[in-house]
C-alpha positions as CSV (number, residue, x, y, z in Angstrom):
1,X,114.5,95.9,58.0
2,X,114.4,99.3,59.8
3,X,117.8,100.6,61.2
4,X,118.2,103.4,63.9
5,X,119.9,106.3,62.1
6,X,123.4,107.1,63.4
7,X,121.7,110.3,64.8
8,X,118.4,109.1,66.4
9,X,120.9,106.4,68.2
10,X,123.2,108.5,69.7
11,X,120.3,110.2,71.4
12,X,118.6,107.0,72.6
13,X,122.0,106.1,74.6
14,X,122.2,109.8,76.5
15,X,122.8,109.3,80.0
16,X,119.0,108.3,82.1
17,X,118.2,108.3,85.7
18,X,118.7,105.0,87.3
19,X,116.4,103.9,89.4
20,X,119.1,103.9,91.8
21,X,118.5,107.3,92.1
22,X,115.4,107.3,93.3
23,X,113.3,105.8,96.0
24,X,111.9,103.1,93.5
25,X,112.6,99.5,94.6
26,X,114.6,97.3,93.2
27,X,115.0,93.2,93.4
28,X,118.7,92.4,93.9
29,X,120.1,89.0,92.7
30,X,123.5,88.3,95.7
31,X,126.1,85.8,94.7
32,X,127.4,83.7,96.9
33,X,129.2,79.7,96.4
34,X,132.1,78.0,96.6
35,X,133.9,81.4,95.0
36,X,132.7,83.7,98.1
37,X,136.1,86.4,98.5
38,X,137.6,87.1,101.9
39,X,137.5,90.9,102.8
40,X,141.2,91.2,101.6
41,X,140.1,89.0,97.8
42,X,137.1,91.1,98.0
43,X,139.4,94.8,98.6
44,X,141.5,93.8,95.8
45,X,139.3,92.4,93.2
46,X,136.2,94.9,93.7
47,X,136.7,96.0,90.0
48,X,136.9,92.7,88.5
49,X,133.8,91.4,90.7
50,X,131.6,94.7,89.6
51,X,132.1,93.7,86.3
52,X,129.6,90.5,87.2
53,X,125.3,90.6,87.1
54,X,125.1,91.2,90.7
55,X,123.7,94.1,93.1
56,X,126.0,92.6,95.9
57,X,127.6,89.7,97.2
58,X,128.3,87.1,100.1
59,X,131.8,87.9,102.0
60,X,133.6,84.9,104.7
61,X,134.1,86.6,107.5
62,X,137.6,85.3,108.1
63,X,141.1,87.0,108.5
64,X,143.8,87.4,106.2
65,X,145.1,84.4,104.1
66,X,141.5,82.9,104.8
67,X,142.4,82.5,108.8
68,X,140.9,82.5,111.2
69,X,137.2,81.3,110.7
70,X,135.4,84.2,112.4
71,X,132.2,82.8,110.6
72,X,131.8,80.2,113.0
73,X,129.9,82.1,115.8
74,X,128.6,79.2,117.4
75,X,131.8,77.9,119.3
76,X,134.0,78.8,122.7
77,X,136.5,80.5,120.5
78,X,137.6,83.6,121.4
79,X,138.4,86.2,118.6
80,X,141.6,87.9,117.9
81,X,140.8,91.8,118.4
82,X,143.7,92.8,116.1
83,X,142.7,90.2,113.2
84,X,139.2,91.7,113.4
85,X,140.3,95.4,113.0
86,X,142.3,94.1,109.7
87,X,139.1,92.6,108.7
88,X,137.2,95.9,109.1
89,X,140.3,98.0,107.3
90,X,139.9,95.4,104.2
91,X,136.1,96.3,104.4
92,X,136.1,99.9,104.5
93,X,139.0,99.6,101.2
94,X,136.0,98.6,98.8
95,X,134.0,102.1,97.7
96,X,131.5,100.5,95.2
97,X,128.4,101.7,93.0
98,X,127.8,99.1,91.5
99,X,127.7,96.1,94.5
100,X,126.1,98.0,97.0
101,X,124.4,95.2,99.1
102,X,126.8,93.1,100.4
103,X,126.3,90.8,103.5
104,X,129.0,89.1,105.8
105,X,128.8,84.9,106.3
106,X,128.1,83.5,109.6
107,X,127.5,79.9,110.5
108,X,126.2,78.1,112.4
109,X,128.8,74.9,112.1
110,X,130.7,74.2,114.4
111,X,127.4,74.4,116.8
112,X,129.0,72.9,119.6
113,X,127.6,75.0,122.7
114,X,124.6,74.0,124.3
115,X,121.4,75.9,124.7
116,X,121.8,75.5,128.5
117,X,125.8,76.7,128.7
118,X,125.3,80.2,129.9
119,X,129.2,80.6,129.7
120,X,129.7,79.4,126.4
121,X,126.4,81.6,125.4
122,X,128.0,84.2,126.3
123,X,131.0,84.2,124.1
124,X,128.4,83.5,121.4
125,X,126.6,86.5,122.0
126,X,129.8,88.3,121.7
127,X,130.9,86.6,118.1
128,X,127.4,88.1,117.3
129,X,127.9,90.9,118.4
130,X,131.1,91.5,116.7
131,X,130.2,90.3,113.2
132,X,127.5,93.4,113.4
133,X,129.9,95.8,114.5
134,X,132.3,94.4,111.3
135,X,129.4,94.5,109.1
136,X,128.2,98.4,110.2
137,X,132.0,99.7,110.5
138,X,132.9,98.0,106.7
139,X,129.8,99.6,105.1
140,X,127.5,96.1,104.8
141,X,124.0,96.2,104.2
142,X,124.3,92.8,107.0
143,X,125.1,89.7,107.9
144,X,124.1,86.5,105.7
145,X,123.5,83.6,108.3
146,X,123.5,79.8,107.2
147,X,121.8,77.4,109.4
148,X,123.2,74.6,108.2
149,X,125.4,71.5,109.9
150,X,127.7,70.9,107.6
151,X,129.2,68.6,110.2
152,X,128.5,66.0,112.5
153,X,128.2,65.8,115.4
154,X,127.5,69.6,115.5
155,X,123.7,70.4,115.3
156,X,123.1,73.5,116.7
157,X,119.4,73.9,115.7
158,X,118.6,69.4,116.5
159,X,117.0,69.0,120.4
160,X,118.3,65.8,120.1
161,X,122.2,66.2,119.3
162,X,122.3,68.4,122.4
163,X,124.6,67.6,125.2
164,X,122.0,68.2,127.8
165,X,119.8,66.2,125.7
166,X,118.6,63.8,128.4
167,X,118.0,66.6,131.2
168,X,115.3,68.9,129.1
169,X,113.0,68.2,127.0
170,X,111.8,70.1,123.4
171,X,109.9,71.9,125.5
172,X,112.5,73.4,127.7
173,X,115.2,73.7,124.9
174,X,112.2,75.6,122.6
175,X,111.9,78.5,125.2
176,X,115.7,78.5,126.1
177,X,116.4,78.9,122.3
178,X,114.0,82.0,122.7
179,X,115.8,83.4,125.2
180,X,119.1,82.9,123.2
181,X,118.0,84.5,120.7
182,X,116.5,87.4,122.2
183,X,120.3,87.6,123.5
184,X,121.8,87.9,120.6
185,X,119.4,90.4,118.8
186,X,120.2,92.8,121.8
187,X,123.9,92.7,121.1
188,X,123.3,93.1,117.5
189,X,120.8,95.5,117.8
190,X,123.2,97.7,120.0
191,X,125.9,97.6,117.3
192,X,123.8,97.7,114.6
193,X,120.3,98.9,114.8
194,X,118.8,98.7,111.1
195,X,120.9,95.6,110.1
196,X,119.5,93.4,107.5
197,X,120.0,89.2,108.5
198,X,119.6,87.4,105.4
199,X,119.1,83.8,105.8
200,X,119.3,80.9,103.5
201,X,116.4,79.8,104.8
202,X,114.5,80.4,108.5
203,X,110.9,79.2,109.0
204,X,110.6,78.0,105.4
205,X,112.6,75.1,106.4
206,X,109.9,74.0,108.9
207,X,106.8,75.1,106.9
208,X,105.4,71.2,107.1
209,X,105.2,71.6,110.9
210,X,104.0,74.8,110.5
211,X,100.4,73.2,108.8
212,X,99.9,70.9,111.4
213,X,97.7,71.7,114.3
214,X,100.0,72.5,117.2
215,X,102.8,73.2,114.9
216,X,105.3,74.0,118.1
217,X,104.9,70.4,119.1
218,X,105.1,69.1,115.4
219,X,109.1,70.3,115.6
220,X,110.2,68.3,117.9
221,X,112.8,65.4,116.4
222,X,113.4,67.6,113.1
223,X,116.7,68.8,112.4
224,X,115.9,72.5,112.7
225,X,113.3,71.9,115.7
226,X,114.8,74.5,117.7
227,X,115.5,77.4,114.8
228,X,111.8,78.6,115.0
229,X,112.3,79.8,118.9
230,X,115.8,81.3,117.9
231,X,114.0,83.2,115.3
232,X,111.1,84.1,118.2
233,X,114.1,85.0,119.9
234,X,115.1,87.7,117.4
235,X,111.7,89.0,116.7
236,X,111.2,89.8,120.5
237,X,114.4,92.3,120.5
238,X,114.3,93.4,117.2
239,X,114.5,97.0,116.6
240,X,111.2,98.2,113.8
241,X,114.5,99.0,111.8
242,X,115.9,95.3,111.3
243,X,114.7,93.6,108.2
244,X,114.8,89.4,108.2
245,X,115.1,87.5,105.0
246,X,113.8,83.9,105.0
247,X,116.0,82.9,101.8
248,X,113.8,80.3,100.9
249,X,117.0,77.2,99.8
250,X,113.9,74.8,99.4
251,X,113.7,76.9,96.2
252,X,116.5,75.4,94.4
253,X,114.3,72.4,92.5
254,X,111.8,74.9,92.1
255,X,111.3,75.2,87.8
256,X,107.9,77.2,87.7
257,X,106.5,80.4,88.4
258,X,103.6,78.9,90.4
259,X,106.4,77.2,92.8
260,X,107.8,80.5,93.9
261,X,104.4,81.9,94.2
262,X,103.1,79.5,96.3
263,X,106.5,79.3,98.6
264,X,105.8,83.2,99.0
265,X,102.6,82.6,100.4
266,X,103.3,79.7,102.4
267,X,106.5,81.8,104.1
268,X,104.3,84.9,104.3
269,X,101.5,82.6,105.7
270,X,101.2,79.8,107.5
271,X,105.4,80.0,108.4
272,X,104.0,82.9,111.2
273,X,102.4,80.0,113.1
274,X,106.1,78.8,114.4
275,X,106.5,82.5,116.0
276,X,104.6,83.5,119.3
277,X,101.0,85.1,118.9
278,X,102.4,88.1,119.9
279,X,105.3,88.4,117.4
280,X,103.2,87.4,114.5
281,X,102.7,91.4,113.2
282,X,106.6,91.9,113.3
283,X,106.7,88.9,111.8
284,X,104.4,90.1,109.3
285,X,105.9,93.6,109.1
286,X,110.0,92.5,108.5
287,X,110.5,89.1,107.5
288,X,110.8,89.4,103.8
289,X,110.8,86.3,101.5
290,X,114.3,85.2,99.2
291,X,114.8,82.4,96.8
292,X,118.1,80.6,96.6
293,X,118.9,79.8,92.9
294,X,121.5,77.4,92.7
295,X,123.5,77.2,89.3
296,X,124.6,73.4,89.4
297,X,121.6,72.1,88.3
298,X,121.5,74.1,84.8
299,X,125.0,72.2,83.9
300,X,124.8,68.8,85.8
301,X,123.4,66.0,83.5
302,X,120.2,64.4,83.0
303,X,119.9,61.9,85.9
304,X,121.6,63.7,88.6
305,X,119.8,64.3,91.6
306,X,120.9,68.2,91.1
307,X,119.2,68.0,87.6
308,X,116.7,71.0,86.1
309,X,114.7,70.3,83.5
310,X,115.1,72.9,80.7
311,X,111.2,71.8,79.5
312,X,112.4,72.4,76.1
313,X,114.8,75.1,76.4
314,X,118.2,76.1,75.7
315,X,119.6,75.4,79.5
316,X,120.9,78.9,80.2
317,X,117.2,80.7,78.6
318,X,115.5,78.2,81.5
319,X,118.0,79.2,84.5
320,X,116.6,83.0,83.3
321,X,113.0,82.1,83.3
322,X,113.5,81.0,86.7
323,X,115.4,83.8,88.1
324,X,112.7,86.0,86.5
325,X,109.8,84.1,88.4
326,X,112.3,84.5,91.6
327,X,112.6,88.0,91.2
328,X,109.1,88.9,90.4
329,X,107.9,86.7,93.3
330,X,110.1,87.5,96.0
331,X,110.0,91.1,98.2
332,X,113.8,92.2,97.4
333,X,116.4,89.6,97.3
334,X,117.1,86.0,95.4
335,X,120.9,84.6,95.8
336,X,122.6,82.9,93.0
337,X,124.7,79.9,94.9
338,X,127.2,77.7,92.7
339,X,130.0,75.0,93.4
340,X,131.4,73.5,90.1
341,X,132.6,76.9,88.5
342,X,133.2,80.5,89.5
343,X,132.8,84.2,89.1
344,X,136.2,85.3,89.8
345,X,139.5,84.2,91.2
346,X,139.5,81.9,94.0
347,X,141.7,79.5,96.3
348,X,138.8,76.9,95.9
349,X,140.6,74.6,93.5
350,X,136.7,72.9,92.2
351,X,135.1,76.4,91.7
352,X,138.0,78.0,90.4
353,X,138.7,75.2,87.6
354,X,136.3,77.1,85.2
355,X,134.1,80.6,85.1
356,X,130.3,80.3,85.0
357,X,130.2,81.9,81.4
358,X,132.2,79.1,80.2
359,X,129.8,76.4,82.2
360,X,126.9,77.9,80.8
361,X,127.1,80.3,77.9
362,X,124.8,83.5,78.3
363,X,124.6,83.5,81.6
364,X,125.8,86.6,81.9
365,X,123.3,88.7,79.6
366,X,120.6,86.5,80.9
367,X,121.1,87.3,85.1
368,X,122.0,90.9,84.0
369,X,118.1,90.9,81.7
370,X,116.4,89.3,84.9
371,X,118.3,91.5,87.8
372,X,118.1,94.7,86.0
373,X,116.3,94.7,82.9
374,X,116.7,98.8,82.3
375,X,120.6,98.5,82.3
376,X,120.6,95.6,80.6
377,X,118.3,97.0,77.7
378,X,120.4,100.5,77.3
379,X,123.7,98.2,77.4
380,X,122.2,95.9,74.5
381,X,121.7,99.2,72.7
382,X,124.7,100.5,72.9
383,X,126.2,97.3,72.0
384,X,124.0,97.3,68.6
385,X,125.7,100.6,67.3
386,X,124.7,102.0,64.5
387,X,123.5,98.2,63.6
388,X,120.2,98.5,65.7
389,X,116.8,97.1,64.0
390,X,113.8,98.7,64.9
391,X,110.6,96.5,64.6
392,X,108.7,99.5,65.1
393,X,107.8,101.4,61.9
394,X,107.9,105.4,62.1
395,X,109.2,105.1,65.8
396,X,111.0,108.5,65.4
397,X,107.5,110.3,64.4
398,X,109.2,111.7,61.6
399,X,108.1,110.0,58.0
400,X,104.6,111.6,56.5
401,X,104.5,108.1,54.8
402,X,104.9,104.7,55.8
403,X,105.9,101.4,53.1
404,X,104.4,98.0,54.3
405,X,101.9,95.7,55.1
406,X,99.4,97.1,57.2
407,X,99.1,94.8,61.0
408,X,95.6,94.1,61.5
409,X,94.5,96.5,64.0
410,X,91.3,96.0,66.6
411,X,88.0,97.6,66.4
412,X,88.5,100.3,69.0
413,X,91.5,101.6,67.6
414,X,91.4,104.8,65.3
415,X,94.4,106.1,63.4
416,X,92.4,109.7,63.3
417,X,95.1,112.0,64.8
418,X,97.7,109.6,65.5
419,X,101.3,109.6,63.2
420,X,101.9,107.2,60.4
421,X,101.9,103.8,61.6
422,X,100.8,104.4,64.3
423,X,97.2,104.2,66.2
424,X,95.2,105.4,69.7
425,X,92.9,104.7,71.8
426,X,91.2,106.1,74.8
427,X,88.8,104.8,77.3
428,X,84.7,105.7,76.1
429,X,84.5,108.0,78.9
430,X,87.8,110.3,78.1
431,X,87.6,112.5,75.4
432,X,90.7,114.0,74.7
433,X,93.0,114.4,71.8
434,X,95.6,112.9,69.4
435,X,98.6,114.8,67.7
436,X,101.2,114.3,65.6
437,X,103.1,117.1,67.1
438,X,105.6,117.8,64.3
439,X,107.7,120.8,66.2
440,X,108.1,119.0,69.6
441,X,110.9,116.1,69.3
442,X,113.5,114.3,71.8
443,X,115.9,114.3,69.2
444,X,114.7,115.7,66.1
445,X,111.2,117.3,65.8
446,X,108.4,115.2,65.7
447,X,106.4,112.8,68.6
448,X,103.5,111.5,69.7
449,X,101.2,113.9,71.9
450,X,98.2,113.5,74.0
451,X,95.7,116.2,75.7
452,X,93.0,115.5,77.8
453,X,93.2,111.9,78.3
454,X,91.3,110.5,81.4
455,X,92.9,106.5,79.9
456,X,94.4,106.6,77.0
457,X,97.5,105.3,74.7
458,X,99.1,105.6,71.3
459,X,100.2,102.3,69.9
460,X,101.5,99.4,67.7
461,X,102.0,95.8,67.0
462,X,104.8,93.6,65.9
463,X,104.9,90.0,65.2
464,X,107.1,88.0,67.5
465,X,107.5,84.3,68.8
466,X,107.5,83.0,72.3
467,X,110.9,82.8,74.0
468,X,112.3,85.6,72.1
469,X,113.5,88.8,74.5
470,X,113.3,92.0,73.7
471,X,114.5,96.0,74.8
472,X,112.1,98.2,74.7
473,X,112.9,102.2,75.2
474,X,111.3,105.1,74.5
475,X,111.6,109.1,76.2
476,X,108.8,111.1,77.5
477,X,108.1,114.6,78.8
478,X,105.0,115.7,80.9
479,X,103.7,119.4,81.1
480,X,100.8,120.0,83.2
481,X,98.8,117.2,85.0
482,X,99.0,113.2,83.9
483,X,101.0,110.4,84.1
484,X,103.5,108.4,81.2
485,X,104.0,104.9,81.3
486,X,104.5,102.1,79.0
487,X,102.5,99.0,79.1
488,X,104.1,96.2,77.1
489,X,100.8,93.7,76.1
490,X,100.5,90.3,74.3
491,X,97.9,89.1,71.5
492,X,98.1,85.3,70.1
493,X,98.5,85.1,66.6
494,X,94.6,85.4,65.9
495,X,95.1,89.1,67.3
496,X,93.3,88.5,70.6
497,X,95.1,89.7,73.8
498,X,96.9,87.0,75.5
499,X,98.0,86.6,79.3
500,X,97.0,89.7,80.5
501,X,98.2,89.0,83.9
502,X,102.1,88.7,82.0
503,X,101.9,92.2,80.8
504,X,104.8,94.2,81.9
505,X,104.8,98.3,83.1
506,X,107.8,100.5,82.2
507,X,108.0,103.9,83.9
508,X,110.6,106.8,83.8
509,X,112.8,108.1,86.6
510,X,112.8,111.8,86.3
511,X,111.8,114.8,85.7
512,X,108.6,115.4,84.5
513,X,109.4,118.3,82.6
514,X,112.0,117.1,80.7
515,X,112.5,114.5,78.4
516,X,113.2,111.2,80.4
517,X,114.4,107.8,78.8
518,X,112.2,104.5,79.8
519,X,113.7,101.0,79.5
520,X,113.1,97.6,79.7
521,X,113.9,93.6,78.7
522,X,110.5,91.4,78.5
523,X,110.3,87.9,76.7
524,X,107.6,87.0,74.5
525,X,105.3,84.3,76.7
526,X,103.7,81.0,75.0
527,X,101.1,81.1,73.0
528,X,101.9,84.7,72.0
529,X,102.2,86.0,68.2
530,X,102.4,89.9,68.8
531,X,103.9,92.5,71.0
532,X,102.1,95.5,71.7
533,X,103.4,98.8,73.7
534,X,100.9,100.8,74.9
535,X,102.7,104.5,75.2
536,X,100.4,105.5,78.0
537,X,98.5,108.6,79.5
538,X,96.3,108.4,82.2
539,X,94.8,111.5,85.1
540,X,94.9,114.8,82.3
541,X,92.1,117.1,83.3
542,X,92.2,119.4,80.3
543,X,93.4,120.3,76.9
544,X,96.3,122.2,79.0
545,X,97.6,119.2,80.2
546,X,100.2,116.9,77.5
547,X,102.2,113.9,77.4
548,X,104.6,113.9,74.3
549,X,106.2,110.3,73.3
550,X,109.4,110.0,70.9
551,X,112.5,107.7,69.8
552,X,110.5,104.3,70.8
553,X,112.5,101.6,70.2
554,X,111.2,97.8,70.4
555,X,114.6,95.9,69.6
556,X,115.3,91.8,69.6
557,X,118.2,90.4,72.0
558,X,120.1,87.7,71.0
């Protein structure tokens, strides 16, 4: 067993850049439920909520004691100026770094106006107008819209449950939801030009007709038949500023990677057939792809419709492997919906009869390791104390000796040059050097250097087992020309590498002058025996040119 001194660990927790300080994109996991807060819930328990896994969250977009319903936009109501002003006070209340993309709820039911009422479209427009102006003046990155009916008779999106259903047909209604929809986006557009609309789902939901050959005709008779010309609608007003999110909701069966691969395709694909020709590149250019992950499944039991499979698994390590696969898969956004428990406090008497964490143990440390895996790893670290195991031998670049048994190590890597325990390699055509610089330290002196290295690494091995998570950290500092990064690799347990295409890159967020920290969570795949970081160099021109490595750190999370 190798412990982190008390010394080298109070070093490895110093403050790091986050990569919220930098232009570096991030995926974003947004809660949303049963549990979602008014803006005067969500003004007065901001604290308790940014103590949750989340980057933002979903906000009703309702007055004070949860009345009235402003969130249904698609009705002759007219809104209470005063009531909205409170809502926009209780907005601008929450100053938050921690949930920073937060969207306010609009929905579609009561859709009782039809396409044809150019009176009652009017006030719709309006609501529309005014939830963008709410969501710019409260500091919102937008508005999250659901499409849904939760009611009947009210289908705003059907042909068929229109009230002028017998005067126009799915053609006429299709180029009349066009129009509408080019209406609205100019109101909203106005108020807000660089608003983000975040959908549970847009032309995912119609992605069948979208394969058929005249995929416009296809629609007609479906219950969203008339949401792809609403969305054409948008697209033909929409500022280059506005961003879409289709939120993909079909995605909450999904329980594989290759589902969420092949639902981004399919959205980013054939789904721009149910736009006009001539929207198809703004299509292209901002409609991003969500997943909805929905948390009921991962506690309901076997034989319920709502039912996931944990293939093996401890429930809450298979809700994490799916909201990994979300996250790598999607462009910026997946949204964790839930009914049967909560997050925090709410008048919801079915959600707010237990918290997620006691539905489903871990789920905390296992969103937080998906969502942001840098955090998450420094937070496990600090957490370990003075307690921390290293599985990395010599990982301070400090001992002259090392006591063990020796890994078996590949053909084309030397230990010439290279500190105890450690070994390099470097691509046949680069010919630069290994060091064990012993003056040169993060912490203490001693690391790893490299000079002259076209493709090259220092690295190790450790036996691990599929499932397991781990952190893995380590500082750098650059001087001259060359880049630092950590390549985290697999081999099987007969020492060949395994799943290349699962390897995962850490980088640092920094200067390059300076020692920066690098973090992050991975989790061992099948059919793997070994993890391997590769402590990285790559583009030095000369001897002049140097990438020092120290305080790695390749920890296990429970």
């Amino acid at each position: 067993m190798r412990i982190a001194s008390v010394a080298v660990f109070a070093a490895l927790i110093c403050p790091v850049l986050s990569p919220a300080d930098s232009d570096v994109p991030r995926k974003k996991l947004i809660a949303t439920g049963w549990d979602q807060a008014s803006p005067e819930r969500f003004r007065d328990q901001i604290e308790l909520m940014e103590q949750r896994p989340f980057q933002g969250v979903v906000v009703r977009f309702v007055g004070r004691g949860d009345s009235p319903q402003f969130r249904l936009a698609f009705n002759r109501e007219e809104w209470d100026p005063e009531t909205i002003e409170q809502v926009i006070e209780d907005l601008q209340a929450v100053q938050s770094d921690v949930l920073r993309e937060n969207f306010l709820l609009m929905n579609a039911n009561p859709g009782d106006v039809d396409w044809f009422d150019d009176e009652g479209w009017a006030i719709v427009v309006e609501h529309w107008r005014t939830a963008a102006r709410v969501a710019r003046e409260g500091g919102l990155t937008g508005i999250l819209f659901d499409p849904e009916p939760y009611r009947k008779p009210f289908r705003q999106f059907a042909w068929t449950s229109q009230a002028q259903y017998d005067q126009h047909d799915f053609e006429e209604y299709h180029t009349k939801a066009r129009q509408r929809g080019g209406e609205v986006m100019r109101a909203i557009a106005e108020e807000y030009p660089d608003i983000t609309i975040f959908c549970y789902f847009m032309n995912s939901v119609n992605s069948m007709a979208a394969q058929r050959s005249d995929p416009i005709t296809a629609l007609a008779g479906g219950g969203y038949d008339l949401l792809p010309g609403f969305i054409d609608g948008w697209l033909d007003e929409a500022p280059p500023e506005v961003t879409f999110v289709d939120g993909c909701e079909q995605a909450y069966r999904f329980n594989s990677q290759m589902e969420y691969l092949a639902a981004y395709n399919r959205i980013r694909g054939v789904c721009q057939r149910l736009v006009s020709p001539e929207n198809r590149h703004r299509y292209r250019a901002q409609v991003q792809v969500g997943f909805g992950v929905y948390l009921d499944p991962y506690i309901n039991p076997e034989g319920d419709k709502w039912y996931i499979d944990p293939k093996g698994m401890e429930r809450v390590d298979r809700l994490g492997q799916n909201v990994s696969y979300a996250l790598q898969a999607c462009d910026e956004y997946v949204w964790v919906y839930g009914e049967k428990a909560s997050w925090w406090p709410t008048p919801h008497p079915r959600a707010d009869a237990q918290r997620w964490w006691e539905a489903l143990p871990g789920i905390e440390d296992t969103l937080r390791a998906a969502a942001d895996p840098v955090d998450f790893a420094l937070h496990k670290l600090e957490e370990a104390g003075d307690q921390l195991e290293n599985l990395l031998t010599n990982a301070d670049f400090s001992s002259e000796t090392v006591e063990g048994e020796k890994v078996e190590q590949a053909d084309d890597w030397v230990q010439e040059g290279a500190p105890p325990a450690w070994s390099c390699w470097q691509h046949p055509e680069s010919e630069g050097t290994f060091a064990w610089d012993r003056t040169v330290g993060h912490s203490e002196p001693g690391s790893a250097r490299m000079t002259g290295i076209v493709t090259g690494c220092f690295l190790q091995k450790v036996a691990v087992s599929p499932g397991e998570r781990y952190g893995v950290v380590a500082w750098r500092k650059i001087e001259g020309n060359g880049d630092a990064s950590i390549r985290v690799r697999w081999q099987d347990p007969d020492n060949a590498w395994h799943v290349p295409h699962l390897d995962v890159m850490i980088d640092a967020v920094g200067p390059r002058d300076e020692w920066v920290q690098m973090a992050g969570v991975v989790t061992v795949p099948e059919g793997a025996g070994f993890i391997v970081p590769l402590l990285n160099a790559s583009g030095q021109r000369s001897e002049d040119d140097a990438i020092w490595y120290d305080d790695v750190v390749v920890f296990k999370i429970d």
